[in-house]
C-alpha positions in Angstrom: 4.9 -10.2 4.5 2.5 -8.9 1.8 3.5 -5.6 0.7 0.6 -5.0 -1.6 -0.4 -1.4 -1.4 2.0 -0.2 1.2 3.9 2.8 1.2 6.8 4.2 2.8 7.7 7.7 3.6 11.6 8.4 3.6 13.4 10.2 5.9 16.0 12.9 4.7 19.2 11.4 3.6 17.6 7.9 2.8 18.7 6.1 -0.8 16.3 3.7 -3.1 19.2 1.2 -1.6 19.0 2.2 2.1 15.0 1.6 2.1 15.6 -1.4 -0.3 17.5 -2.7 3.0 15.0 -1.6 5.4 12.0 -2.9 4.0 13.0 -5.8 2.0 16.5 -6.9 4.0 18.7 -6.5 0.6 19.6 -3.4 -1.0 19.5 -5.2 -3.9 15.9 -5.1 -4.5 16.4 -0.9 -5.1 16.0 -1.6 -8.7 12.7 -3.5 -7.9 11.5 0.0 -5.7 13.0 2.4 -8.8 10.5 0.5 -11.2 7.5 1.1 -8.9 8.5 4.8 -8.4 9.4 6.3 -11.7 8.7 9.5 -10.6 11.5 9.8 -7.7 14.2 7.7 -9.6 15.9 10.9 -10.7 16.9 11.6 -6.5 19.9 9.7 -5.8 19.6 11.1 -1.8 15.9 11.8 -0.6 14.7 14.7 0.9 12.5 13.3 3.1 8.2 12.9 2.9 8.7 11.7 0.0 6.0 8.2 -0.5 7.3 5.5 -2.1 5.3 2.5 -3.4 6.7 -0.7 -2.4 6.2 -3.4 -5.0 5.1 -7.0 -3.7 8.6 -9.2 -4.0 8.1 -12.9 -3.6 11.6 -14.5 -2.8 12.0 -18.2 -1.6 15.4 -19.3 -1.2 16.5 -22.8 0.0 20.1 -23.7 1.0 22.4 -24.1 -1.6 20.4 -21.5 -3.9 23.3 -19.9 -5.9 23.5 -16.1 -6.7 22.1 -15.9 -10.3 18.9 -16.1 -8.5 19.4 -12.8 -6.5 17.9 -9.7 -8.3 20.0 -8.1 -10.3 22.5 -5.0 -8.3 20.8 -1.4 -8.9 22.5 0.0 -12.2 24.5 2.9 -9.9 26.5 0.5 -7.7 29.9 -0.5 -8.7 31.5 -4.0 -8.2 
């Protein structure tokens, strides 16, 4: 799927994780979503309405890939 110019409007009570999930199926691409949305990365919880710009992410995995290639977790979530 080519995200190019799409955009998302959150629902109350969503995360940059939670629509990381939705949109990308890994939460771990949330660091990806707070680079293209500067603006909102000071909400930790959303309101709701607000539009977030979802950044083209090109990921090709074949089996045996190992984990270094995943994107990196967003800086808030704990090990």
């Amino acid at each position: 799927m080519n995200m190019i110019d799409y955009v998302y409007i959150c629902s109350a009570g969503e995360t940059f994780d939670s629509v990381a999930l939705t949109m990308y199926g890994n939460e771990n691409y949330a660091a990806e979503l707070l680079c293209a949305n500067p603006e909102e990365s000071d909400k930790a919880v959303f309101q709701g309405g607000e539009a977030l710009r979802l950044p083209e992410i090109e990921v090709t995995f074949t089996e045996g890939d190992d984990a270094a290639e995943l994107p990196a977790k967003a800086p808030w979530k704990e090990e």
